[in-house]
C-alpha positions as semicolon CSV with decimal commas, in nm:
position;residue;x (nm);y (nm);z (nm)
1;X;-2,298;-1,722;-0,040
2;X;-2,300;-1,624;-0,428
3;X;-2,585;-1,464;-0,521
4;X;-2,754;-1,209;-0,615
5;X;-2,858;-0,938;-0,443
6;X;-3,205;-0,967;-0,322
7;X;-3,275;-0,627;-0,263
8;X;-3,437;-0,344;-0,523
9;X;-3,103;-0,239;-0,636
10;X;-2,978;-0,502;-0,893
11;X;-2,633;-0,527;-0,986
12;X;-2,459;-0,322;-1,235
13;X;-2,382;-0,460;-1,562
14;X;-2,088;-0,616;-1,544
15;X;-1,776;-0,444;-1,785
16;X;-1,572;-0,701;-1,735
17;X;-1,777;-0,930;-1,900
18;X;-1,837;-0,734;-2,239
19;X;-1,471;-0,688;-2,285
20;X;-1,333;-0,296;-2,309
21;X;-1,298;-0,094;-2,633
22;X;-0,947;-0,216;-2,839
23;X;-0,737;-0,150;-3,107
24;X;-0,917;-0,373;-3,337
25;X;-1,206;-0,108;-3,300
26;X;-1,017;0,182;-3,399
27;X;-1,082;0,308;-2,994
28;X;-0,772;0,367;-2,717
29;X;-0,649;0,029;-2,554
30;X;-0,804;-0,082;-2,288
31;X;-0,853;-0,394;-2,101
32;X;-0,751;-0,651;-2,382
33;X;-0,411;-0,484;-2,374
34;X;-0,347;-0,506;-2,036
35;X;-0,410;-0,876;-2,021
36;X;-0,175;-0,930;-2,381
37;X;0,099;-0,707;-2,133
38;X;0,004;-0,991;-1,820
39;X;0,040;-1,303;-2,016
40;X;0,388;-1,168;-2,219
41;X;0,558;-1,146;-1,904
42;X;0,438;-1,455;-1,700
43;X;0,535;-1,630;-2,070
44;X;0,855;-1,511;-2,094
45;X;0,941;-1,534;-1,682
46;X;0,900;-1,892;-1,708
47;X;1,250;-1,924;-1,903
48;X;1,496;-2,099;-1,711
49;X;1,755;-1,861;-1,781
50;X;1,808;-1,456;-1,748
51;X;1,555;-1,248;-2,000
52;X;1,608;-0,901;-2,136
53;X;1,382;-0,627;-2,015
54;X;1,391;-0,467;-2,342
55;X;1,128;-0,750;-2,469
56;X;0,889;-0,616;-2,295
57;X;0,870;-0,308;-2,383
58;X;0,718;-0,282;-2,671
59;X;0,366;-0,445;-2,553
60;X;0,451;-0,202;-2,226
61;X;0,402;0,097;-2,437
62;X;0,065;-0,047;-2,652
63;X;-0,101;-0,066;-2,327
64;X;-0,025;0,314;-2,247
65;X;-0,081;0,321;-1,870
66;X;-0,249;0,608;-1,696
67;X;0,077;0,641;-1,492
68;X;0,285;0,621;-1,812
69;X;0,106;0,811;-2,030
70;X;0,443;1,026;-2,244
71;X;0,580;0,633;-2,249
72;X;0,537;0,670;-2,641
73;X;0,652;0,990;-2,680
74;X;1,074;1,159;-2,714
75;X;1,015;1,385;-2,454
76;X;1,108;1,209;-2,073
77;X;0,784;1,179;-1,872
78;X;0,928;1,279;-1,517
79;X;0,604;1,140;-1,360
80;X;0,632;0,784;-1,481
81;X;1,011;0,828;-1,362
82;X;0,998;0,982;-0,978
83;X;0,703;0,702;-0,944
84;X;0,948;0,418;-1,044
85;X;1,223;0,572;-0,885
86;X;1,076;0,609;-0,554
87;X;0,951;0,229;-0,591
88;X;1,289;0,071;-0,603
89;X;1,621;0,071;-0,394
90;X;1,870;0,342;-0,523
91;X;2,110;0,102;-0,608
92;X;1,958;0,130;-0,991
93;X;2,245;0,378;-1,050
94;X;2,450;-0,001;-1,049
95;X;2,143;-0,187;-1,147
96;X;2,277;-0,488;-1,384
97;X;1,987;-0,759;-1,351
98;X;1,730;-0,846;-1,088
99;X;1,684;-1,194;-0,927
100;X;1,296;-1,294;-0,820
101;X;1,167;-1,534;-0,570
102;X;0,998;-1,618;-0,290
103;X;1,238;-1,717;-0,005
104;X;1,597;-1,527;0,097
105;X;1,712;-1,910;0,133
106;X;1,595;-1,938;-0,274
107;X;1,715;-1,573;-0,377
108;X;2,052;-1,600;-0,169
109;X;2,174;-1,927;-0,176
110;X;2,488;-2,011;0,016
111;X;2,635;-1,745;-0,053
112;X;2,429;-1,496;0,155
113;X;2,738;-1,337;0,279
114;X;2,813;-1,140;-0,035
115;X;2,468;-0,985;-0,019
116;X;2,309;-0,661;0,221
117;X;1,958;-0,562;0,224
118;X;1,831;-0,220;0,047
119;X;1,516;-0,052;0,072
120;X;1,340;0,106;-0,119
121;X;1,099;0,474;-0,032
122;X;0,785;0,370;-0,149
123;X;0,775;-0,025;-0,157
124;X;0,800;-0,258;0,148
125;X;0,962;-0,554;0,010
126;X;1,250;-0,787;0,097
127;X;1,540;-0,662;-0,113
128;X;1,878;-0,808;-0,144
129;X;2,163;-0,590;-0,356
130;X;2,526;-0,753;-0,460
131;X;2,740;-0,440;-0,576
132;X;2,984;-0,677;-0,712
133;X;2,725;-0,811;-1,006
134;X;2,493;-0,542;-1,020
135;X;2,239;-0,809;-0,899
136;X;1,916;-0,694;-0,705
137;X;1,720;-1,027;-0,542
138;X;1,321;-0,930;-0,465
139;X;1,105;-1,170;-0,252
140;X;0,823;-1,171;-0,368
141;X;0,502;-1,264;-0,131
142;X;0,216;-1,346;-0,405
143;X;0,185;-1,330;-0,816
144;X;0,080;-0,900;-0,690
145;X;0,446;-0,848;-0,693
146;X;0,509;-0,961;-1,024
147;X;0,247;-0,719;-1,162
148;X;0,361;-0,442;-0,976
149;X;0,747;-0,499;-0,994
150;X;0,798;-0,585;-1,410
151;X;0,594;-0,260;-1,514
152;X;0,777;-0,061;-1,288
153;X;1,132;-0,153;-1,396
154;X;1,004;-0,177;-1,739
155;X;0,899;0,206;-1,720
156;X;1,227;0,311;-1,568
157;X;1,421;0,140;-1,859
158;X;1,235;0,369;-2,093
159;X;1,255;0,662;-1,978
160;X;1,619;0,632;-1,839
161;X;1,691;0,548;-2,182
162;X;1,519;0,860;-2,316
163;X;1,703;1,049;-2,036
164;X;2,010;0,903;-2,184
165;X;1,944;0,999;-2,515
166;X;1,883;1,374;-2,440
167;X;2,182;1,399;-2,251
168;X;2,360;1,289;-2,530
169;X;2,191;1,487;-2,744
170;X;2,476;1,719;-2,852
171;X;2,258;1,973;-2,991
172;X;2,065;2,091;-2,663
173;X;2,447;2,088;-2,445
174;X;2,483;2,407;-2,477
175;X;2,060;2,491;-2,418
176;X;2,072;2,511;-2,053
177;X;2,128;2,287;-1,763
178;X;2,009;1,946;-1,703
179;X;1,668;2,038;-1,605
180;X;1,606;2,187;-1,936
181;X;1,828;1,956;-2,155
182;X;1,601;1,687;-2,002
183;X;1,245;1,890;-1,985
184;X;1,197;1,862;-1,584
185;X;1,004;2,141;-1,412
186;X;1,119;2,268;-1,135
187;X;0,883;2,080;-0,919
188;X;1,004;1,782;-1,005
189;X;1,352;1,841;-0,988
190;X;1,325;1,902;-0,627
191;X;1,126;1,555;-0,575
192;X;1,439;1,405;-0,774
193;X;1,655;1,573;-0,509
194;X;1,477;1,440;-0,219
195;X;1,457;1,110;-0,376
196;X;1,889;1,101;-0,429
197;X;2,013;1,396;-0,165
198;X;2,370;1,434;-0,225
199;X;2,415;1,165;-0,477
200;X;2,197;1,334;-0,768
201;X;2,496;1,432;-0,959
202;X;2,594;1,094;-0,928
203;X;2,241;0,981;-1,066
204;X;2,275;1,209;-1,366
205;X;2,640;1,095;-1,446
206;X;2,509;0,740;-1,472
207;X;2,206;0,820;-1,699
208;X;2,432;1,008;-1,931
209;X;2,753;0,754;-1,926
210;X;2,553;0,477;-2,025
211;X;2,156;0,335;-2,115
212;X;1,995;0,082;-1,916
213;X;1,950;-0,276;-2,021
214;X;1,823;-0,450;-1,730
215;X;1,786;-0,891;-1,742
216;X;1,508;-1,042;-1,512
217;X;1,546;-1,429;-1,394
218;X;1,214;-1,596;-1,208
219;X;1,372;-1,853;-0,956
220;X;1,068;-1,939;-0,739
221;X;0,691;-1,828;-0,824
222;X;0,464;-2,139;-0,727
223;X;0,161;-2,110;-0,512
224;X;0,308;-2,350;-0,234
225;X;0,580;-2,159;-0,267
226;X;0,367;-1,854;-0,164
227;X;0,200;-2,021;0,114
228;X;0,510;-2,122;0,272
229;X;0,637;-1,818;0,309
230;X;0,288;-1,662;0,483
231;X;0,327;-1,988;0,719
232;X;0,666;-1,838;0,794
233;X;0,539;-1,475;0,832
234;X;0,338;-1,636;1,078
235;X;0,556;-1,801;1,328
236;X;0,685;-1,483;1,535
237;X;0,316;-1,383;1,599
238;X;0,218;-1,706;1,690
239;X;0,502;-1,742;1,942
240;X;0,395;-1,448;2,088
241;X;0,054;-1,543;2,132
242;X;0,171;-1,838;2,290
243;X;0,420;-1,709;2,509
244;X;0,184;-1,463;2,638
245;X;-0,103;-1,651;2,667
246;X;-0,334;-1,527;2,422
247;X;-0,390;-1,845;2,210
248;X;-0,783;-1,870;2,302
249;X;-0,844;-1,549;2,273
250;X;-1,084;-1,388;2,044
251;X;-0,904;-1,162;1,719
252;X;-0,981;-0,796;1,534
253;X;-0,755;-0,777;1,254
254;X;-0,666;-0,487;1,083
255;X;-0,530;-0,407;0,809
256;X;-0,363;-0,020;0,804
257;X;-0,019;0,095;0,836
258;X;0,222;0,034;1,176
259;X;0,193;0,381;1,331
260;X;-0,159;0,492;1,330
261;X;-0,336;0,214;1,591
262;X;-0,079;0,264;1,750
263;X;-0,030;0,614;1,844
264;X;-0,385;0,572;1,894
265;X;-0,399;0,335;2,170
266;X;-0,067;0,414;2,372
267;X;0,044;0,767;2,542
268;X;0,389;0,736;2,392
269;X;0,408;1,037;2,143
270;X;0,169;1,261;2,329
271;X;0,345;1,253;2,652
272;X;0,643;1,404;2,423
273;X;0,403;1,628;2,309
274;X;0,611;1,967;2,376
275;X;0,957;1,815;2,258
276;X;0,804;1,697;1,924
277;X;0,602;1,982;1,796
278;X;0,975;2,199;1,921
279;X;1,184;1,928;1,767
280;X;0,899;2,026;1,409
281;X;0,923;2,335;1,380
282;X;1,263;2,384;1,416
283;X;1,346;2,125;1,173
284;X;1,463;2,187;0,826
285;X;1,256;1,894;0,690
286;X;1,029;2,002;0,413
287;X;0,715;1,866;0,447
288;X;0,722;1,904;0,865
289;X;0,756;2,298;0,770
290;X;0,457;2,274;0,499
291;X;0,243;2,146;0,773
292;X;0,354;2,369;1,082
293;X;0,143;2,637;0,985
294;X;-0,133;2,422;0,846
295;X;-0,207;2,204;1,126
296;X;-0,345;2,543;1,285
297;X;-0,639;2,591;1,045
298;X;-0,761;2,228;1,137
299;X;-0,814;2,271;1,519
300;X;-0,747;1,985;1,767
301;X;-0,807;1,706;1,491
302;X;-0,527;1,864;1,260
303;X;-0,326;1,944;1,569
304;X;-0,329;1,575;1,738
305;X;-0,263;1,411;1,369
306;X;0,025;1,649;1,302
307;X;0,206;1,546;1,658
308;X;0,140;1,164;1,561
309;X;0,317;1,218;1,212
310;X;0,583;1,447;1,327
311;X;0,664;1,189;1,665
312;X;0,727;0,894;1,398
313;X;1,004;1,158;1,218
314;X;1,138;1,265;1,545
315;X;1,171;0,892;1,710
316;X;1,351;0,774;1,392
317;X;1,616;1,093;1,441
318;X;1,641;0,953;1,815
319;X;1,715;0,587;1,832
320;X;1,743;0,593;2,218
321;X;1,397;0,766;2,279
322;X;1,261;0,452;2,002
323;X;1,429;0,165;2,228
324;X;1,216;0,340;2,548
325;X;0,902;0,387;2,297
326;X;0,917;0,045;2,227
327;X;0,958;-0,096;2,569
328;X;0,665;0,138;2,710
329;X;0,454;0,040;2,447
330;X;0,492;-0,317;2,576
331;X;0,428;-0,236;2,926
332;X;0,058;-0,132;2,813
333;X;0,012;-0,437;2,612
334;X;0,112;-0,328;2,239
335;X;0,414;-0,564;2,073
336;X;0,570;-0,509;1,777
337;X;0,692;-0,788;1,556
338;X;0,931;-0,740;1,279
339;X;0,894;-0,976;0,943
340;X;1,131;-1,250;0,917
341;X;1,054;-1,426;0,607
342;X;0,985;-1,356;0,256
343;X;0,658;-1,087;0,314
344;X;0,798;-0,800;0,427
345;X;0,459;-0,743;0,635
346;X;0,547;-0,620;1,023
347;X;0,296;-0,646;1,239
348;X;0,150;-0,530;1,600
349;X;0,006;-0,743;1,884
350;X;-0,219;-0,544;2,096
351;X;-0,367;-0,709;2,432
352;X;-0,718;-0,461;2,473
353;X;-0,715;-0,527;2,831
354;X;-0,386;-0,457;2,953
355;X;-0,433;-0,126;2,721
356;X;-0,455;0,223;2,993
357;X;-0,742;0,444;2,932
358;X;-0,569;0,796;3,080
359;X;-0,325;0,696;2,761
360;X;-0,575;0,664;2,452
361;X;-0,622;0,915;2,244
362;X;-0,892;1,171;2,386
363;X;-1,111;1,154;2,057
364;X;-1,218;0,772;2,168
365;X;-1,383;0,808;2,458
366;X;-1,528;0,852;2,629
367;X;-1,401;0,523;2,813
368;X;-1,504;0,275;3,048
369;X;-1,205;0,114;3,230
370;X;-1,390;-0,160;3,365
371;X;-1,507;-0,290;3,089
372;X;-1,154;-0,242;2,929
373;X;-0,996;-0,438;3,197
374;X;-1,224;-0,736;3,140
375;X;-1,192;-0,717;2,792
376;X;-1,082;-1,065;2,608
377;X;-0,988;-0,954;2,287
378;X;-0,654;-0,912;2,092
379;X;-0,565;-0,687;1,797
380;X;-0,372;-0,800;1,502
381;X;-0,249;-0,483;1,324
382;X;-0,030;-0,523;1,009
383;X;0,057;-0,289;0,744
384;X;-0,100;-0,351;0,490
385;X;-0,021;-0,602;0,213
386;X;0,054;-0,569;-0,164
387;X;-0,274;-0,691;-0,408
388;X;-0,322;-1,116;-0,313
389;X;-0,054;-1,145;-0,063
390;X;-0,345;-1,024;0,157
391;X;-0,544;-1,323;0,034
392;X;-0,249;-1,543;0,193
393;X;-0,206;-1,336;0,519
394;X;-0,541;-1,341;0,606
395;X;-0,622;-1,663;0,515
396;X;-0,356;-1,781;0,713
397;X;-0,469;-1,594;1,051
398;X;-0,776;-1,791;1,003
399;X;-0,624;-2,131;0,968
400;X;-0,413;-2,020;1,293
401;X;-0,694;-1,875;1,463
402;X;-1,080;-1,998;1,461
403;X;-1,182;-1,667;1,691
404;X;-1,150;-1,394;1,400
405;X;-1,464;-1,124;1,550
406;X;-1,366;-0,849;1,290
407;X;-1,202;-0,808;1,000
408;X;-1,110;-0,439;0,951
409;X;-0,932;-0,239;0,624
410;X;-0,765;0,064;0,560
411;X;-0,572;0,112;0,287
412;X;-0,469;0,365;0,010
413;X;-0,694;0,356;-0,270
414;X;-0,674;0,592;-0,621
415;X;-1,000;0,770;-0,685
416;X;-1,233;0,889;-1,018
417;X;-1,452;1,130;-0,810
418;X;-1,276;1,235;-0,511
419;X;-0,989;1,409;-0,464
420;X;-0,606;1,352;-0,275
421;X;-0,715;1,299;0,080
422;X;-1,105;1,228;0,037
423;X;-1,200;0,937;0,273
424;X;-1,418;0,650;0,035
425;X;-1,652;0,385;0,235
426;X;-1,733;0,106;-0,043
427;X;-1,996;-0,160;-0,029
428;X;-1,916;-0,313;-0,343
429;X;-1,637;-0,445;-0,428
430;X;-1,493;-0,627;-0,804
431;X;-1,216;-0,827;-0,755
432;X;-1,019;-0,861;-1,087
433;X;-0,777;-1,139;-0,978
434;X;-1,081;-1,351;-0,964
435;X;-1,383;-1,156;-1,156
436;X;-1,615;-1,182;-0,850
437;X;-1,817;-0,878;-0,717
438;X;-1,880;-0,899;-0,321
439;X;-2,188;-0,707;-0,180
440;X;-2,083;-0,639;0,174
441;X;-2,257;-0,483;0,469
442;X;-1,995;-0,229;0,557
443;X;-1,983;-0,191;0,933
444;X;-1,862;0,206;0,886
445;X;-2,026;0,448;0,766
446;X;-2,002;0,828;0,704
447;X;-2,106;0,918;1,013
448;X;-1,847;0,679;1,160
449;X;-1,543;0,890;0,972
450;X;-1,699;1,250;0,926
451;X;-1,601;1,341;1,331
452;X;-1,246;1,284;1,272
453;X;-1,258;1,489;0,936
454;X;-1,186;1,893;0,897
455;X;-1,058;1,951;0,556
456;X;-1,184;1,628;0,340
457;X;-1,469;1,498;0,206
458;X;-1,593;1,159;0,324
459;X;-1,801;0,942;0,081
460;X;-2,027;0,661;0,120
461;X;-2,178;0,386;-0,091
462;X;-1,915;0,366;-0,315
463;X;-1,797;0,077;-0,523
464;X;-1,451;-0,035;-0,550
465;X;-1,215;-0,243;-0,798
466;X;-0,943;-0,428;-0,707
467;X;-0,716;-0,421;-0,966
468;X;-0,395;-0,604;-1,023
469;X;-0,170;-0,350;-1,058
470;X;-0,119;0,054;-1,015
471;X;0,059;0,038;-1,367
472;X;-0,163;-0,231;-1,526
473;X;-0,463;0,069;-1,591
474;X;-0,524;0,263;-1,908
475;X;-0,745;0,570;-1,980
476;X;-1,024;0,333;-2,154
477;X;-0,995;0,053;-1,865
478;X;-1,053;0,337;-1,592
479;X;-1,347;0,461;-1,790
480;X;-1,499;0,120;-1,841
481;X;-1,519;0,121;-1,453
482;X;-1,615;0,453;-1,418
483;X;-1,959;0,421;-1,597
484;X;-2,053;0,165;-1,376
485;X;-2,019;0,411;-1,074
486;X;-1,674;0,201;-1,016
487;X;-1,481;0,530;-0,815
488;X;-1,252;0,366;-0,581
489;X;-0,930;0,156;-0,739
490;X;-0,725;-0,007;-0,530
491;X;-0,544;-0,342;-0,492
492;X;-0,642;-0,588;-0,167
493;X;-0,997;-0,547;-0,051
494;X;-1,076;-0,794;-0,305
495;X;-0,839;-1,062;-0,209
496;X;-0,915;-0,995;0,154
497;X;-1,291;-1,076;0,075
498;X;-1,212;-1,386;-0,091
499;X;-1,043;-1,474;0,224
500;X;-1,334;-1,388;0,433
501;X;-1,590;-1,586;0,209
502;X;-1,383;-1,902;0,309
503;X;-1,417;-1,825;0,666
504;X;-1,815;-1,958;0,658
505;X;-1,820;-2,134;0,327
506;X;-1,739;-2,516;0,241
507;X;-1,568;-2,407;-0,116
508;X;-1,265;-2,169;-0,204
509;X;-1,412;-1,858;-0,293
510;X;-1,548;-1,835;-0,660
511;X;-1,427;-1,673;-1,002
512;X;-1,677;-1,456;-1,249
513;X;-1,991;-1,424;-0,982
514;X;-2,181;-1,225;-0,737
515;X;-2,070;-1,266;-0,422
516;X;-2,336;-1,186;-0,144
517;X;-2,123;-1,104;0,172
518;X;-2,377;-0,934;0,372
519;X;-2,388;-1,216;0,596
520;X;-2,026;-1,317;0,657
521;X;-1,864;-1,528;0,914
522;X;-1,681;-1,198;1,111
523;X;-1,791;-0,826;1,067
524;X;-1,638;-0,679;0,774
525;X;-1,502;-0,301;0,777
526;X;-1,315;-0,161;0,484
527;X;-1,209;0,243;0,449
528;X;-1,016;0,385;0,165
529;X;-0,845;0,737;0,189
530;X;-0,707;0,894;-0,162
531;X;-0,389;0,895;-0,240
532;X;-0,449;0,950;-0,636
533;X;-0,609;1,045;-0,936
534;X;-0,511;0,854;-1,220
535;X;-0,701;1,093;-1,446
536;X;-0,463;1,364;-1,359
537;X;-0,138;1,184;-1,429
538;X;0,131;1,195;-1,098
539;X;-0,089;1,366;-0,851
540;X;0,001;1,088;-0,577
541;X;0,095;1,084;-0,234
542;X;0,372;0,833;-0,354
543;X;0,524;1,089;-0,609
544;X;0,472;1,393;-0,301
545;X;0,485;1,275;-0,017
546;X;0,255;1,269;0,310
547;X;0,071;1,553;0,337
548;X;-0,214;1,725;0,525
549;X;-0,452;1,561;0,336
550;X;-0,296;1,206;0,378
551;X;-0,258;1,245;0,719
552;X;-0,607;1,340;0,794
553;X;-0,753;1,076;0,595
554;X;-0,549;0,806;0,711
555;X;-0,609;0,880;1,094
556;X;-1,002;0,955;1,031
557;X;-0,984;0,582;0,920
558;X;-0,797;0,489;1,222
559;X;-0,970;0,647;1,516
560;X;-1,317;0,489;1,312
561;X;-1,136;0,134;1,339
562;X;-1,005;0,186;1,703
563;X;-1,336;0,330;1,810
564;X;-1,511;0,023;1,656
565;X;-1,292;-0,222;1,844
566;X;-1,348;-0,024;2,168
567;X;-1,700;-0,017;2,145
568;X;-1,724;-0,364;2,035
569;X;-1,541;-0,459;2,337
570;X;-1,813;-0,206;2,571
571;X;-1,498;0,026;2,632
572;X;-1,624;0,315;2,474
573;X;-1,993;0,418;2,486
574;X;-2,201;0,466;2,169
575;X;-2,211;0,858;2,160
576;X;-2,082;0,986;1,853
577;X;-1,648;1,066;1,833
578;X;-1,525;1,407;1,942
């Protein structure tokens, strides 16, 4: 399947191969310092014994990261801060060291009783804290949480420390209050109180008692190691399947979020239709009352996604109405399956034909319940994975499964051209974990996601990188890309295709070529909405939460997906989406 590509267009010259501008040249770091900042860490990780964080900082710094771009400077960057603060548990008030591996068996030990799981707001991982020694445990579910995890507590040392500093700065006490002592806007104040609620002061009294000096240990990080625990993620879904008969039949798997096929496909939140948009605007949370009066100017598409984000809000504030959601949803073929292992990756089962068509969403159809109810195929849904744990996952529903029809992505992606809440349709993907570039034959298209879209642009025929890490990109590296028309930056499609070249070819997927997927063994679909633009330092839905644009975006990739399984299936006609 490598090759190249046969057609008029020829490939792009490759960047990665002609190595980015450097230090050495007197131009801004670029790639060269991002792989010195790799291969310090994995060096020093290997140690048998606790490291300090501090080491690292240093070669943190000389890469300057887009997202840490005041990392240098003695003024606190508040963007690099409320992006590593909403990455990790809030126990980093208490935060002594942090324990990583790849099992809770490995992190835990026999003493498991001393430890309780955290979570953290914008990172699904398996997270373990022990008050008593200030000890956080990680799982980690492929060498993609390494990358993301060390750069992020690496930036939060420095600029707690700088925090710290001003603080303690006895000159600027008496200057104002601790916004101003510590140069916050206002803006970002407020995210910092919706990150801590009532325990803010408590946040500010541990930055100014004392600095951070965090110690790392690496117990577990072998490739077995991260195969075994996929194998593991596995069992509960393959019990399923085999408890409810579905072993033989053919798979769609998708890769999106846990709420949006969902909603989708089952009546749950729209038959609560009145209480939930009541239940919104009456409610005192901030972003439901930024979008009451915006879902208006969107019409019916706005209006339907705004129920289906405010219903996920209202069934967590109701745990009695999310017992009965969860047993109705079963009742029209839709299971839910919590993670159990190491990769903190849920998932949903859904059984096409013992889906009802008077409960899927209206923008569908139109539907033809016949050919529903005599439809064979199953729907693996699972949130979607961090960088090459979705190398493992998928691989791993193809080892369990030889019946894989579809392989379908949505994900969050940054973006060079677009803007927050553009939708971004790539045919090109470079993989950096492995330096291949796959030529695919998307499956969607614009005028598969333009329906579904009021407010957003949606853009075709774009190429994307997968890169190893949101914090492992510079000004130069991003530039390098962008003059090869590289616009869309995100972490798995890459992995994912490597997956799906082993599906229908005798070898594990190359390193350093062109890959020609425009033949592969399943159809491929992959959809990107924007959730940032690294050029303009913070603007992310991470650091502001889901909003109008998010929302849009992420359901105009949804309804495409469910659409495409429907029709696929000869449940929904051909005629283009309401």
């Amino acid at each position: 399947m490598t090759a190249d590509r046969e057609s008029g267009d020829p490939p792009p010259r490759e960047p990665w191969s002609q190595g980015p501008p450097g230090q050495g040249s007197g131009e801004p770091p670029g790639r060269d310092e991002v792989e010195l900042y790799t291969r310090t860490f994995q060096t020093i990780l290997r140690s048998s014994g606790e490291v300090p964080l501090r080491a690292l900082e240093r070669v943190h710094l000389g890469m300057r990261s887009s997202l840490h771009p005041l990392g240098e400077a003695a003024t606190l960057d508040s963007g690099a801060l409320l992006y590593s603060l909403h990455r990790l548990p809030p126990v980093i008030l208490e935060l002594r060291r942090v324990l990583l591996g790849q099992s809770p068996e490995q992190l835990l030990g026999d003493r498991a009783g001393r430890w309780g799981p955290v979570t953290a707001p914008g990172r699904r991982r398996r997270w373990w804290w022990d008050r008593g020694s200030g000890t956080l445990a990680v799982a980690l579910a492929s060498s993609s949480d390494l990358d993301d995890l060390v750069p992020t507590l690496v930036a939060l040392q420095i600029e707690w420390n700088k925090a710290h500093r001003l603080l303690a700065d006895r000159r600027k006490v008496g200057s104002g209050g601790v916004p101003e002592r510590l140069g916050v806007s206002a803006d970002d104040w407020i995210r910092l109180e919706a990150l801590f609620g009532a325990r803010l002061p408590e946040f500010i009294t541990a930055v100014g008692e004392r600095p951070m000096d965090l110690r790392l240990r690496l117990v577990g990080g072998s490739q077995v190691g991260f195969a075994r625990a996929t194998r593991e993620w596995w069992g509960p879904i393959g019990e399923l399947l085999t408890r409810e008969g579905l072993r033989d039949r053919p798979v769609y798997f998708v890769s999106s979020n846990a709420h949006g096929l969902v909603n989708l496909l089952s009546g749950v939140a729209r038959r609560r239709r009145d209480t939930v948009i009541r239940w919104a605007e009456s409610s005192h949370d901030p972003e439901l009352q930024a979008l009451v009066g915006r879902r208006r100017l969107g019409g019916q598409v706005a209006e339907d996604n705004f129920l289906y984000y405010a219903a996920r809000l209202w069934f967590e504030a109701h745990p009695r109405a999310r017992a009965e959601r969860t047993s109705e949803e079963s009742r029209e073929g839709i299971h839910h399956i919590e993670a159990r292992s190491g990769t903190d990756v849920a998932a949903q089962v859904v059984v096409l034909n013992r889906l009802e068509p008077g409960q899927l969403d209206p923008r569908l159809g139109p539907f033809d319940g016949r050919a529903l109810a005599a439809a064979p195929e199953v729907v693996i849904n699972i949130q979607y994975p961090l960088g090459l744990g979705a190398y493992h996952i998928l691989r791993q529903v193809m080892e369990a499964t030889d019946q894989v029809a579809g392989v379908y992505i949505l994900g969050k992606a940054a973006t060079l051209n677009a803007d927050v809440g553009d939708v971004m349709i790539s045919d090109v993907v470079h993989d950096e974990h492995s330096g291949n570039t796959y030529w695919l034959d998307n499956c969607f298209s614009y005028a598969d996601v333009s329906p579904f879209v009021t407010s957003r642009s949606v853009l075709d025929r774009q190429r994307a990188v997968s890169v190893r890490s949101t914090f492992l990109q510079n000004r130069a590296y991003l530039d390098f890309y962008y003059r090869d028309a590289y616009t869309v930056v995100e972490m798995e499609a890459g992995p994912y295709l490597g997956a799906v070249f082993e599906a229908g070819d005798s070898s594990r997927y190359p390193t350093d070529e062109q890959v020609d997927l425009t033949r592969p063994a399943m159809e491929v679909g992959l959809i990107h909405y924007a959730s940032d633009t690294p050029y303009t330092q913070a603007r992310t839905l991470g650091a502001r939460g889901l909003r109008f644009e998010g929302m849009e975006g992420t359901y105009a990739g949804a309804l495409a997906i469910a659409r495409r399984i429907l029709q696929r299936a000869g449940a929904v006609s051909d005629r283009e989406g309401a």
